[in-house]
C-alpha positions in Angstrom: 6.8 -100.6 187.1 5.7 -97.8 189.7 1.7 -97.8 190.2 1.1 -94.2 189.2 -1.2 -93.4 192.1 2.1 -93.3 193.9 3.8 -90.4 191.3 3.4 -86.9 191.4 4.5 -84.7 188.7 5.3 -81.0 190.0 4.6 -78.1 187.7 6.4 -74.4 188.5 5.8 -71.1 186.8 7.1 -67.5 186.7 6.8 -64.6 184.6 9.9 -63.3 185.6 12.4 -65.2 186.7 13.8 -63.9 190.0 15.0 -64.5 193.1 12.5 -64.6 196.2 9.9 -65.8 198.2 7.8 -67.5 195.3 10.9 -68.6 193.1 10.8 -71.8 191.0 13.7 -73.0 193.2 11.3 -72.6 196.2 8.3 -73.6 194.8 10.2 -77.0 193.7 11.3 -77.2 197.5 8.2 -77.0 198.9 6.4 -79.1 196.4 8.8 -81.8 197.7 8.3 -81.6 201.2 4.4 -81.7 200.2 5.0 -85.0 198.4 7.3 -86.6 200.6 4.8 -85.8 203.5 2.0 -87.7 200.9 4.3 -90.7 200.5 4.6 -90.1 197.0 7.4 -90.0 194.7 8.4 -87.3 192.2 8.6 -88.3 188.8 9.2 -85.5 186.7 9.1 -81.6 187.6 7.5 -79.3 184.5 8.7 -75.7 184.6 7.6 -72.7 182.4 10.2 -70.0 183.0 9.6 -66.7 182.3 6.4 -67.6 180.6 3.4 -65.6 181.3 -0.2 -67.3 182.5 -2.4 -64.9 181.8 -1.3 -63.7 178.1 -3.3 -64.9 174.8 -1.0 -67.1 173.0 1.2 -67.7 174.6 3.2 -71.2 174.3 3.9 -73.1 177.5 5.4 -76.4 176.2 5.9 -77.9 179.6 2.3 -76.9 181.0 1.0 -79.1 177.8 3.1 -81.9 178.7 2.1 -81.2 182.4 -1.5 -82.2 181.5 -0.8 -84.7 178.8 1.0 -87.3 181.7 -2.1 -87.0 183.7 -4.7 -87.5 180.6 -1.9 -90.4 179.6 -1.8 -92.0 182.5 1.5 -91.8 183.0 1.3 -90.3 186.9 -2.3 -89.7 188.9 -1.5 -86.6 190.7 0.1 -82.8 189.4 1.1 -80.6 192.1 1.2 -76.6 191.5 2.7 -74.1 193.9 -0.6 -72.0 193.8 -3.4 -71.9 191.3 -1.9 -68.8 189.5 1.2 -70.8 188.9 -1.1 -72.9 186.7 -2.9 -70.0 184.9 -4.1 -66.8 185.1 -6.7 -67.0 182.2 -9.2 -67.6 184.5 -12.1 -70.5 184.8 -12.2 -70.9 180.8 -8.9 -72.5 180.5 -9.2 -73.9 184.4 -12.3 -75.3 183.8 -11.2 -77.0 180.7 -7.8 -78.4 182.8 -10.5 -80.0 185.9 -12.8 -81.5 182.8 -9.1 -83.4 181.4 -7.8 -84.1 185.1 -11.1 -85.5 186.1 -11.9 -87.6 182.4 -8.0 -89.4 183.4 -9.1 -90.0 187.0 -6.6 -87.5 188.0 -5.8 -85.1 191.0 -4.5 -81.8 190.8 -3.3 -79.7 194.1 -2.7 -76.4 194.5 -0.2 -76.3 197.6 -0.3 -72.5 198.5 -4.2 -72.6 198.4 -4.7 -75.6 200.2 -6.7 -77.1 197.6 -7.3 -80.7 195.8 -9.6 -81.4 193.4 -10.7 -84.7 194.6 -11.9 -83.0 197.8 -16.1 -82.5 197.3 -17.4 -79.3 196.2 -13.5 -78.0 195.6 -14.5 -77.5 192.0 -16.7 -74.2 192.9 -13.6 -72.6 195.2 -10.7 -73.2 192.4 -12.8 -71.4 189.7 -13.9 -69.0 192.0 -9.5 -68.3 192.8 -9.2 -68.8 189.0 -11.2 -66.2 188.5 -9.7 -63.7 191.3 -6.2 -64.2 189.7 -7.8 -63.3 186.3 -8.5 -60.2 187.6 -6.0 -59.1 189.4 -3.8 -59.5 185.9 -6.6 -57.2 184.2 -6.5 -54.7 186.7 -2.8 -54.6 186.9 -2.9 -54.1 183.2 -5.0 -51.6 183.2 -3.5 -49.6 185.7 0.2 -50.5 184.5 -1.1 -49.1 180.6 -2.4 -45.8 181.9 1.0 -45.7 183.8 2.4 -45.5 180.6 0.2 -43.6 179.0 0.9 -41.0 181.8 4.3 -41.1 181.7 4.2 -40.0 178.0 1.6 -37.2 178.3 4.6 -35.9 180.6 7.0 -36.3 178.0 8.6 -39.6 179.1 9.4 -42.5 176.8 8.6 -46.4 177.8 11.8 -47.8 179.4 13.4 -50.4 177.9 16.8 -51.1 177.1 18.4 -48.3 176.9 19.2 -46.4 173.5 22.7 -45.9 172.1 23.3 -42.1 172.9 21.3 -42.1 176.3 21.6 -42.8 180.1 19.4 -46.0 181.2 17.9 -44.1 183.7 16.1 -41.0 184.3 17.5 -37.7 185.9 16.0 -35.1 188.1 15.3 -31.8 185.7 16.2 -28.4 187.3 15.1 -25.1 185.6 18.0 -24.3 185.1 18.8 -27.3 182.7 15.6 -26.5 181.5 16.4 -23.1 180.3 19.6 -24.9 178.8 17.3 -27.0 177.1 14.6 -24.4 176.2 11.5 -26.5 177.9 9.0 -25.1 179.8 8.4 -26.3 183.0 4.6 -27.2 183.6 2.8 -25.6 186.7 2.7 -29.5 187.8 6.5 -29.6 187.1 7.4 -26.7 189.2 5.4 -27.9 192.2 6.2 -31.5 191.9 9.3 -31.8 190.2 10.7 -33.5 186.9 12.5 -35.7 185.1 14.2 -36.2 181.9 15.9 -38.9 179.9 19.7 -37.3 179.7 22.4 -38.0 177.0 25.5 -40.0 177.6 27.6 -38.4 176.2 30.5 -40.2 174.5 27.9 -41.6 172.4 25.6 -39.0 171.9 29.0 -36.6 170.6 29.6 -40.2 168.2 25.9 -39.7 167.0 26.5 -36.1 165.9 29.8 -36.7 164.4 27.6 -39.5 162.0 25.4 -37.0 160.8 28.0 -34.5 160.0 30.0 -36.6 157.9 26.7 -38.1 156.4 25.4 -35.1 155.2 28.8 -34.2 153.9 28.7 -37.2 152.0 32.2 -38.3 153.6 30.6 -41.4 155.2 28.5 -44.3 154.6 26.4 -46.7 156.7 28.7 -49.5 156.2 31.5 -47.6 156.9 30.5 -46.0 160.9 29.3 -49.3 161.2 32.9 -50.8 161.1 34.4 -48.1 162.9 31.5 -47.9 165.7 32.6 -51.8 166.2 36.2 -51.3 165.8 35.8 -48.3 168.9 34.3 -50.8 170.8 30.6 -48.9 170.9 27.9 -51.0 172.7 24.2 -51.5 170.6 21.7 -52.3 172.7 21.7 -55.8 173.0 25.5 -56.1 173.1 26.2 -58.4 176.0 23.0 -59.7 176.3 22.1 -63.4 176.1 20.3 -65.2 172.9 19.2 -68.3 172.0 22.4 -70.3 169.8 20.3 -70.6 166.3 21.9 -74.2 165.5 21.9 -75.0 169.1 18.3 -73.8 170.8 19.2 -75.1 174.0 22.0 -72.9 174.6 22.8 -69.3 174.8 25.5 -67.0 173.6 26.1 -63.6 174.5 25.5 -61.0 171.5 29.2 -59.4 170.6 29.5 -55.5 169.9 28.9 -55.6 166.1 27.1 -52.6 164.7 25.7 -53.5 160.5 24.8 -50.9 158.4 20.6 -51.3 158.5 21.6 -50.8 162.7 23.0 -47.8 162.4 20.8 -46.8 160.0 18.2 -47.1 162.6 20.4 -45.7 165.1 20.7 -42.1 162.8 16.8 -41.7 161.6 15.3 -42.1 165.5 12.9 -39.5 165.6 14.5 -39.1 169.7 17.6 -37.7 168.2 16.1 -34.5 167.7 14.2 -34.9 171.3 11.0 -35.8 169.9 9.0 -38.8 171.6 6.5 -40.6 169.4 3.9 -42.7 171.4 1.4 -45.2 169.5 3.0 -43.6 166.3 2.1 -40.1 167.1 4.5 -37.0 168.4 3.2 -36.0 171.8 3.3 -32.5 172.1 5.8 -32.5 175.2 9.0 -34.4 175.4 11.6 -34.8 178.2 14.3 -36.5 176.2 17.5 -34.6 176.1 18.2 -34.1 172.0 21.5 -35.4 170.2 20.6 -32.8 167.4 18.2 -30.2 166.0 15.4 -31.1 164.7 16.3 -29.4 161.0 19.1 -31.9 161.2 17.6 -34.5 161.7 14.6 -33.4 158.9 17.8 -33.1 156.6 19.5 -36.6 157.5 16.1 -38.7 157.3 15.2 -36.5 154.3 18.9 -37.7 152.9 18.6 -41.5 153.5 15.2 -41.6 151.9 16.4 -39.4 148.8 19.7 -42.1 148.4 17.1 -45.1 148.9 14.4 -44.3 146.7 15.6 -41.6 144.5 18.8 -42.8 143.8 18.9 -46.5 144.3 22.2 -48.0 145.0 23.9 -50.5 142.5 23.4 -53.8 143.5 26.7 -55.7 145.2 29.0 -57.9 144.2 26.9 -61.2 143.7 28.4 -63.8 146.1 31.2 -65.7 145.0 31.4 -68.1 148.1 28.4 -71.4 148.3 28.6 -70.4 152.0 29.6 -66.8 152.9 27.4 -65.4 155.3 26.0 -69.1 155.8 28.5 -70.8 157.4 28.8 -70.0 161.5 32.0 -70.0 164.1 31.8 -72.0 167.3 30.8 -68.7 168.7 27.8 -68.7 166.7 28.5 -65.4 164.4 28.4 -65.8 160.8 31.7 -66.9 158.7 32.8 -64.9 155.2 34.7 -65.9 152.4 38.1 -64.5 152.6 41.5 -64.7 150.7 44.8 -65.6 152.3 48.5 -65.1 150.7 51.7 -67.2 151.0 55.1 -66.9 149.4 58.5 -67.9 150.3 61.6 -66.3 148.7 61.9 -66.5 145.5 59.0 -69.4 145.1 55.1 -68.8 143.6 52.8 -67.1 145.5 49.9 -69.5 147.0 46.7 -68.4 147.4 44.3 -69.6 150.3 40.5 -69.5 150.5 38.6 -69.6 153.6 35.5 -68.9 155.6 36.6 -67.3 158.5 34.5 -65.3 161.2 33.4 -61.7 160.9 34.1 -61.5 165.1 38.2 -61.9 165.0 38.8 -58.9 165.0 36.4 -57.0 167.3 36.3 -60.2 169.3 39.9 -61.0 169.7 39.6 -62.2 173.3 37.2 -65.7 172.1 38.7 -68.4 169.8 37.0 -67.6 166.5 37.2 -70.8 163.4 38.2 -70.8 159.9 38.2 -73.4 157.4 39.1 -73.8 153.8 36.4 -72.9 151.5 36.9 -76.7 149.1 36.6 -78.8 152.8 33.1 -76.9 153.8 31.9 -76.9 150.6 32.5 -80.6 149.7 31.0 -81.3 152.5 27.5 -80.1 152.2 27.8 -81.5 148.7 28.3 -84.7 150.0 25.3 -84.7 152.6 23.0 -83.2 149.3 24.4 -86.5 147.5 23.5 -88.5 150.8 20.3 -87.6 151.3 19.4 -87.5 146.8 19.7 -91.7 147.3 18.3 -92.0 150.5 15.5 -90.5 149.2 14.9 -88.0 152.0 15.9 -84.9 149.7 12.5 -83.1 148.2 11.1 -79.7 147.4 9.0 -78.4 150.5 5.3 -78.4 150.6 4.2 -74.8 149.9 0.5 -75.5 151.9 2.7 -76.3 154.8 5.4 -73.6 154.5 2.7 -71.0 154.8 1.2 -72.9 157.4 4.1 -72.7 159.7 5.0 -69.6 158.9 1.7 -68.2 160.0 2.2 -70.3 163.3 5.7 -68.4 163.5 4.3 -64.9 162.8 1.6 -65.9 165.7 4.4 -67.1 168.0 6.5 -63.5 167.2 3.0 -61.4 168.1 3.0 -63.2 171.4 6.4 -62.0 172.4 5.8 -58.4 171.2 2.4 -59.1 173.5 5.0 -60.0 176.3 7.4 -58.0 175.9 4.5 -54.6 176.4 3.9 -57.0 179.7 7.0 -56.7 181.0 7.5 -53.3 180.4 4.3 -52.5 182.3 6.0 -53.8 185.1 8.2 -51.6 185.1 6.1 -49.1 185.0 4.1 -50.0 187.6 5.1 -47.7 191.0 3.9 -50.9 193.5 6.2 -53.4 191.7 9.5 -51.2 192.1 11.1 -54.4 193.4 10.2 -56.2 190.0 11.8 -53.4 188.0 15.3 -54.8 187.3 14.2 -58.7 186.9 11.1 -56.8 184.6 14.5 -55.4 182.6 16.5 -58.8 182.2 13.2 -60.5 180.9 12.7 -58.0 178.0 16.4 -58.6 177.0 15.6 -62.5 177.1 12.5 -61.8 175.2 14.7 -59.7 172.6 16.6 -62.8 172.4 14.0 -65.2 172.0 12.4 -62.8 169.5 15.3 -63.0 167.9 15.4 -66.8 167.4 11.9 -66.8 166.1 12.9 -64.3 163.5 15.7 -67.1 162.4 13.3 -69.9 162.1 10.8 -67.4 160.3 14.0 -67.1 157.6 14.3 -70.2 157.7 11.4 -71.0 156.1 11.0 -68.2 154.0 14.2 -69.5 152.6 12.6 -72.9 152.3 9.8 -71.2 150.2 12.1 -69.6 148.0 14.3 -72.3 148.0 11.1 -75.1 146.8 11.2 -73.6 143.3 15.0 -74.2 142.7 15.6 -77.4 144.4 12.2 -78.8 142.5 13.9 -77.6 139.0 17.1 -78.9 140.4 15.9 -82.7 140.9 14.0 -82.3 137.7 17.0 -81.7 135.6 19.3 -84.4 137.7 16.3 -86.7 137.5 15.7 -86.5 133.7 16.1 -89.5 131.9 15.4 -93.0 132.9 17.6 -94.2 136.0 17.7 -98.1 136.9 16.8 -99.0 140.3 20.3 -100.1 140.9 23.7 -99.3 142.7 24.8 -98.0 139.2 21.7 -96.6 138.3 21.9 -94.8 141.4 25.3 -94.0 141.0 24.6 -91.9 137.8 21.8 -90.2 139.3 24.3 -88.8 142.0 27.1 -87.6 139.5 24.0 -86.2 137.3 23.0 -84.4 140.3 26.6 -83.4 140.8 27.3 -82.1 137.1 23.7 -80.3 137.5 24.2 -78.3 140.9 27.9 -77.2 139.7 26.1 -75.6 136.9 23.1 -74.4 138.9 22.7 -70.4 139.6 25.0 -69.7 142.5 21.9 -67.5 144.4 19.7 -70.4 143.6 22.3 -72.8 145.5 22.9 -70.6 148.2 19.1 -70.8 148.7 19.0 -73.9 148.7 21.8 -74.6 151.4 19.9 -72.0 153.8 16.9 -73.6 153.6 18.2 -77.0 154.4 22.0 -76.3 156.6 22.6 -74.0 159.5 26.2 -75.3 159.3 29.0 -74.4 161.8 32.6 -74.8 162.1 33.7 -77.1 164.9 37.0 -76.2 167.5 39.2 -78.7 167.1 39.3 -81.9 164.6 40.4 -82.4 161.0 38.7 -81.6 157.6 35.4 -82.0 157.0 34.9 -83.9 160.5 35.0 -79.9 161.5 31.4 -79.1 160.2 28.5 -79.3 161.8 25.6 -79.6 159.6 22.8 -79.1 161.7 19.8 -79.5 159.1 16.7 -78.0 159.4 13.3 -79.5 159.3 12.4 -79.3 155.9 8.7 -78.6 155.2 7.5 -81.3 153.0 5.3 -83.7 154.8 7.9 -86.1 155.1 10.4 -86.6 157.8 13.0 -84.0 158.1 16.3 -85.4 156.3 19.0 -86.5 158.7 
């Protein structure tokens, strides 16, 4: 076994990932030119990309685990790039890594710096750069949020990714498009010049075309949503990468499907009519180019509200399928129940039902998977029977559902907190070479968001789902059973007879809460689905 004096663990950092002079790939080739140098031997390298050091709560797994192998024992020394690598928080959460460092024996080195903390009196000079780098976040907060705050006193929205209907970028305002427009120019303005947000206009013409025909009453949500996919129309995260649900180490890119709640969104923007809302309020000057009047969109917003509140829709169909809209492809997209139709001449007509992806047909260039509705469903039936006499199926702990879901709800404030981060940087004139990486890392942060929001669901499923799976194993469990094979036996086939019976919605939220199944490329029956099962909250070990 090593002696870990002779180890060195390397941790790497970067807010936004990019190319360049500090780079994790440099910082990691550096680092092991320091070490070699040392005679000492890399053991494992800890990297937090994209991950900020200077934000409140945020997570950084591998900065834990950094600390935890030193306190452990596991290796003697951690190596960082420079001390702002580490943190940015300053000499609280410095001062609290020297106290663990030191308590194990530990070293820690900060390579840019020229620093070691076993070298006497270095204590003083790494809070002292703990606390420059502190500031030097606060100040370039401060300067990046009255940036922004600038910008919309001009009139200019936060960029982001850009808006169905609009250009990404900005575009130099004439006065003569500002007559067109009917804005008038500011003294500053004229002497300085302007901007605006322009229209792209195959989308914007798309936009006007909805609220015609929605005011009209000749379309519905549901269907521009098809037809906006069918066209091919980008939403704002369409090619963009996410975090695979069932799979959180990978990453799928998001397909160009538009649902009715997004174009919903899409149609009541207040930026339709031109008007820019900042910190919930309508600043008095805007510089966004509008889709359509502001009466128009008064009357659309006024019309969706009227049909939601005033004239509630009847409630749909109630599902007919255990795993419609459950059940995902291998591309990760949710699977439907659907009917399928065979007949040879003269013979009976066969019917077919399957769960088949909602991508194959705006996605027809990717391999999308179907499978017969009896095969999936028998086989989370048989995992339910599985786990009933392993003894690993039970109702989730409400206590720690709610804890978890407050943890979650934490974890989703922390990316809003860095998402607002990375947008300051794009904001900020000095960091104009930051600007597009700035970009990419609020689209991965709209994808992470996005994961969190699954695992939230998760467990709100799980909460909903505690009530019916606890009357489900009363009813299955009623009677006396005898602790044997038999015994057992009859409790699964009670189960069985019970959860055929059972409320379809209460099943359905019962299979949320406990599957994120997918359908498998490739293989036969029920060897084609995945089950993937969630960590149920219930104190015990999550079922396998």
């Amino acid at each position: 076994m090593t002696d870990p004096s002779q180890l060195v663990d390397l941790y790497l950092r970067l807010s936004v990932d990019r190319d360049g002079k500090d780079s994790l790939d440099r910082q990691e080739k550096d680092l092991r030119a320091w070490a070699k140098a040392e005679g000492l031997t890399v053991r494992s390298v800890w990297s937090d990309a994209g991950k900020s050091g200077y934000q409140k709560g945020v997570v950084r797994e591998n900065f834990d685990n950094a600390i935890l192998a030193i306190t452990k024992g596991e290796v003697r020394t951690l190596a960082v790039w420079k001390l702002d690598r580490l943190s940015r928080r300053g000499a609280g959460q410095v001062g609290l890594v020297l106290d663990k460092i030191e308590d194990a024996d530990g070293r820690l080195v900060f390579y840019k710096d020229n620093l070691d903390s076993t070298v006497q009196n270095s204590r003083l000079l790494i809070i002292m750069v703990s606390e420059q780098a502190r500031a030097e976040s606060a100040n370039t907060s401060l300067r990046v949020s009255a940036k922004i705050a600038s910008d919309a006193a001009k009139g200019l929205p936060a960029k982001g990714l850009r808006p169905f209907g609009w250009e990404s970028g900005r575009a130099t305002l004439t006065p003569e498009k500002a007559d067109e427009l009917g804005w008038t120019l500011s003294d500053d303005e004229k002497a300085h010049g302007a901007v605006y947000v322009p229209v792209r206009e195959s989308e914007a013409g798309v936009i006007r075309d909805a609220y015609r025909r929605v005011l009209d009453g000749t379309a519905s949500m549901w269907g521009l949503a098809r037809e906006w996919t069918e066209a091919g129309y980008a939403t704002a995260v369409t090619g963009t990468e996410r975090v695979d649900r069932t799979r959180p180490t990978e990453k799928k890119k998001v397909p160009g499907v538009w649902v009715a709640s997004t174009v919903r969104q899409t149609l009541i923007r207040p930026r339709n009519a031109g008007i820019l809302v900042a910190k919930g309020v309508e600043m008095p000057v805007s510089r966004i180019e509008p889709i359509v009047t502001r009466e128009e969109w008064e009357s659309l917003t006024a019309y969706l509200a009227n049909l939601k509140t005033s004239q509630p829709q009847k409630p749909g169909p109630k599902a007919t399928y255990l795993l419609s809209g459950i059940i995902e492809c291998a591309c990760g997209e949710r699977c439907y129940g659907s009917v399928s139709y065979s007949q040879r001449k003269g013979g009976p007509r066969n019917v077919y039902y399957f769960y088949m992806c909602r991508n194959r047909l705006s996605d027809p260039d990717n391999k999308h998977t179907s499978i017969k509705v009896d095969i999936a469903n028998g086989r989370v039936m048989d995992d339910l029977v599985l786990q009933l006499l392993k003894g690993t199926l039970r109702a989730p702990d409400a206590d720690a559902l709610s804890t978890k879901l407050a943890a979650l709800n934490a974890e989703l404030a922390d990316n809003a907190e860095a998402s607002d981060l990375a947008t300051e940087i794009i904001f900020d004139p000095k960091r104009k070479n930051l600007h597009k990486k700035a970009d990419a890392r609020l689209k991965v942060l709209e994808t992470e968001r996005a994961a969190l929001v699954a695992q939230r669901d998760t467990l709100a499923a799980q909460r909903a789902e505690g009530g019916a799976l606890g009357e489900l194993l009363d009813q299955a469990q009623a009677g006396k059973i005898e602790p044997t094979y038999a015994g057992a036996m009859e409790w699964a086939q009670r189960f069985a007879d019970v959860f055929r019976e059972f409320p379809m919605e209460k099943k359905r939220d019962m299979i949320k809460a406990l599957y994120r199944p997918r359908i498998k490329r490739g293989g036969r029956g029920a060897d084609r689905i995945e089950l993937n099962p969630t960590e149920l909250i219930t104190g015990a070990q999550p079922h396998s």
